[in-house]
N, C-alpha and C positions, 0 to 999 in steps of 0.2 A: 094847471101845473105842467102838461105835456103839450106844447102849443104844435111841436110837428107831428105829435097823432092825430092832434082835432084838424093841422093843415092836410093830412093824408089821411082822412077817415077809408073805414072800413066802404061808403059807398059811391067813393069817389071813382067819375068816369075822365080820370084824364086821356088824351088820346096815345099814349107813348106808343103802342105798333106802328103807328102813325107816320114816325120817323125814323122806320128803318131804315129806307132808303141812303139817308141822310148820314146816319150812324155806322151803318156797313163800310160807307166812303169813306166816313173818317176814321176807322177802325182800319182797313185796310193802308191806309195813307200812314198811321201811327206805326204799323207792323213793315213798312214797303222802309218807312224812314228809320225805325231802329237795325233794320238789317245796313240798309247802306251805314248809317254811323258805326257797325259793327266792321262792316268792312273799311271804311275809309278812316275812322278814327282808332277803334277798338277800345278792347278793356283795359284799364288800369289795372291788372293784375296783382295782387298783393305777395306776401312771400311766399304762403300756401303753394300758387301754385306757379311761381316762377323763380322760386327757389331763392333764397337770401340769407343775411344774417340781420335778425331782430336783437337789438339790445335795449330794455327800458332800465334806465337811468334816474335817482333822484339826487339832484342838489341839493347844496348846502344850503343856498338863496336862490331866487329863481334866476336862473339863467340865462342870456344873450343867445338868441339861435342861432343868429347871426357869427356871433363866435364862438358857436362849438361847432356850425358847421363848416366854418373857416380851418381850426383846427385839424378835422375830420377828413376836410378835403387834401390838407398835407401830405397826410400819408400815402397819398397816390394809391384807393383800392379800389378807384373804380366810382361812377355815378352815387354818392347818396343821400339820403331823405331825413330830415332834422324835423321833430316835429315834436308840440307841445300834449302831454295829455293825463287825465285826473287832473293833477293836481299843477300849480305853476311852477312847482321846482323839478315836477318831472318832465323827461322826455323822453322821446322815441326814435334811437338812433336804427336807419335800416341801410345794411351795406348789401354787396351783388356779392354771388356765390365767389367765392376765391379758385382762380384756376389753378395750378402745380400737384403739391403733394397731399396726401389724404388730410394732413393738420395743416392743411394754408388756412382756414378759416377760423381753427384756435389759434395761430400765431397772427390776427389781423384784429381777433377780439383783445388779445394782448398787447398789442400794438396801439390799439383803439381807447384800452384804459390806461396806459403810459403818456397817450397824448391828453387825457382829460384830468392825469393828474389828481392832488387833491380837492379840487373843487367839489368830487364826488364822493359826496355821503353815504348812498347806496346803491350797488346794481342789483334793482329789483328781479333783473329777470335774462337771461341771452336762449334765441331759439335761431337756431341754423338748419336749413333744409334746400338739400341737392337735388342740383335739375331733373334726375331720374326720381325721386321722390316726390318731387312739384309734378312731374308729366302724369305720377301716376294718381295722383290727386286729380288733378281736374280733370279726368278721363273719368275716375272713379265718381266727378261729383256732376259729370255731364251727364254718364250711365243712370245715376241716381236722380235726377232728373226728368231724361228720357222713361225711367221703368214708373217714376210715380203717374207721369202723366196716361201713360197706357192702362196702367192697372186702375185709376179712376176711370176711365173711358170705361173699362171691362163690368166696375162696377155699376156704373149708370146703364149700360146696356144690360146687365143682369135686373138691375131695379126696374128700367123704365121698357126701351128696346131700344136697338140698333139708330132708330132716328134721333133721340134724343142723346145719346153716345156723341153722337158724330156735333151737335149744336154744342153739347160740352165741351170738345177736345178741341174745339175751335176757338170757343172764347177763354179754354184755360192756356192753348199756344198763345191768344194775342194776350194775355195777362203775361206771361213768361216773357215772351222778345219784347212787349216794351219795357218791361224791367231791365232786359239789359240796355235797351237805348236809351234808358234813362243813364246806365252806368257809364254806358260811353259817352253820353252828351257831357255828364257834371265829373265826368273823370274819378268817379269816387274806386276807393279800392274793391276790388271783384276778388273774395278771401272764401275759405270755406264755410265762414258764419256767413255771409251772403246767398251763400247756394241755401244753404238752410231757411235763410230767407223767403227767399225764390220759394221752398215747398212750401212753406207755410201760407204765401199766397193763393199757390196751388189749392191748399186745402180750403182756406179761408173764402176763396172765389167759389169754390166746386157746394161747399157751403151754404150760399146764396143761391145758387145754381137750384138746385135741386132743390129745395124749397119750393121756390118759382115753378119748377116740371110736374111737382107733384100736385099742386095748383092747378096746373095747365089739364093736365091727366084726371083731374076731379072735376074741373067743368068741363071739359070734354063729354064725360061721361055722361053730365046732367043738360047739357045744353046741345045734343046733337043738329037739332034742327036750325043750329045759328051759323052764320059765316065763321071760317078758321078765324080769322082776323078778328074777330070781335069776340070771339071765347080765348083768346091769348088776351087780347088785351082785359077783360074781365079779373082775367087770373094775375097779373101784373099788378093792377090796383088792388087788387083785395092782400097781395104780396108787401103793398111798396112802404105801408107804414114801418113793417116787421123790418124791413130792409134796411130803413135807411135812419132809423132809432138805433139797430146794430150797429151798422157803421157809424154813425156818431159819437156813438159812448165806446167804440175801441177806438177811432182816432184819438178821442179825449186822454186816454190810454199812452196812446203813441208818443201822440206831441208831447206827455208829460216826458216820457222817456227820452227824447228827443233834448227836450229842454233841460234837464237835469241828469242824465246820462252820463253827458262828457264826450267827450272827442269818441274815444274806445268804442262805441257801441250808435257813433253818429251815422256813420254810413248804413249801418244794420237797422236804424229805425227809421231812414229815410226811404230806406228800400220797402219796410213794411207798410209804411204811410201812402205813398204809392200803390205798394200793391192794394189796400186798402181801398182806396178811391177808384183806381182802374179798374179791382172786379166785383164791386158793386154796379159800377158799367157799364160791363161786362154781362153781369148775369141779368138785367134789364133790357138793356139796348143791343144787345149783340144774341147773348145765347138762343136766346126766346127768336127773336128773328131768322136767325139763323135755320132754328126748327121749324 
């Protein structure tokens, strides 16, 4: 009935310390390459935090995007974004901040359903958010970010010690940056439900993590007189069925969400499915080596 417990038993000696060397490289290589895509490409910023106006919209029939964002573009307000989501008669109209007077952005939503006329059935929804409002948003969900990951670091040094602290905070940075290289590669939108994402990795990797340490810290204990390397690795196998039975049945999770989600919540479970596999990884190939 469990073919990958009987393939990862409890006495299996596969070699994985084996290939740290190998794994560091390419950890390092993923983390050197999401910085440059950061730099050379960047984030798709959603309107969180680069300020915008969101209007979702339903038709009466499903609609030409093509010509609504012809219509859209008439009005000269600037770059925007027409896009299908739930349902085929909805969409998702996204304009840039309106520069002049404090109501330029209700007189551009006004202007915006003047041009769409009766075609529209219902406006589900309008959310408007200024560039001082955006900057402090993603400062606040950078901060948020930077403190989870320190305050896990703090925990694992209280649980374990300083050595193991430092193997965590390494494999939970390259869990984070290649998240976002992942976001700059596929241009997906980078919103505050992504940052949230992002922790949940954080948590989800730190997770596995520790698991594996307290493993490691248990044959330690019992096996003094064997080489580091072969009591990591002991502790790894007796870990890896737990591991990667976890990870299976939350992907299963993901991808359902993924597949039956909708557009709304596509980028948010693409980022967790990711995270999902990188720090499983992560807490195999990287943290344990690292230590």
């Amino acid at each position: 009935m469990f073919p990958i417990v009987r393939l990862f038993k409890l006495g299996s000696e596969i070699e994985l310390i084996g290939f740290r060397r190998i794994t560091v490289i390419l950890s390092a290589l993923l983390v050197l390459g999401s910085i440059a895509l950061y730099a050379l490409v960047g984030l798709n910023l959603g309107v969180d935090f680069k300020g915008g106006i969101k209007v979702a919209v339903r038709f009466s029939e499903e609609p030409s995007l093509a010509d609504v964002r012809s219509k859209v573009e008439a009005l000269n307000l600037g770059p925007v974004s027409v896009q299908n989501f739930d349902k085929p008669t909805d969409a998702l109209i996204i304009l840039p901040v309106q520069e002049g007077s404090d109501n330029s952005n209700q007189l551009a939503v006004t202007a915006l359903k003047d041009a769409l006329g009766s075609d529209v059935a219902e406006y589900l929804s309008t959310e408007a958010v200024g560039p001082t409002v955006s900057g402090e948003l993603f400062r606040a969900g950078m901060m948020a970010t930077a403190l989870a990951l320190l305050s896990i670091a703090l925990y694992v040094a209280f649980r374990f010690e300083w050595r193991f602290a430092l193997g965590a905070l390494v494999a939970l940075s390259h869990d984070v940056i290649t998240t976002i290289g992942l976001f700059c590669l596929l241009q997906l939108e980078f919103n505050l439900a992504t940052v949230a994402a992002v922790l949940a990795i954080a948590g989800y990797s730190i997770n596995d993590t520790v698991v594996v340490f307290d493993r490691v810290r248990e044959e330690i204990r019992k096996y003094r007189e064997k080489p580091v390397d072969q009591i990591f690795n002991l502790a790894l196998n007796r870990t890896l069925a737990r591991t990667v039975v976890t990870s299976v049945t939350t992907l299963l999770a993901l991808i359902a969400l993924l597949a039956f989600g909708g557009p709304v919540i596509r980028d948010f479970s693409i980022a967790l499915i990711w995270g999902v596999v990188i720090g499983t990884y992560s807490s195999i190939f990287l943290a344990t080596p690292m230590l």
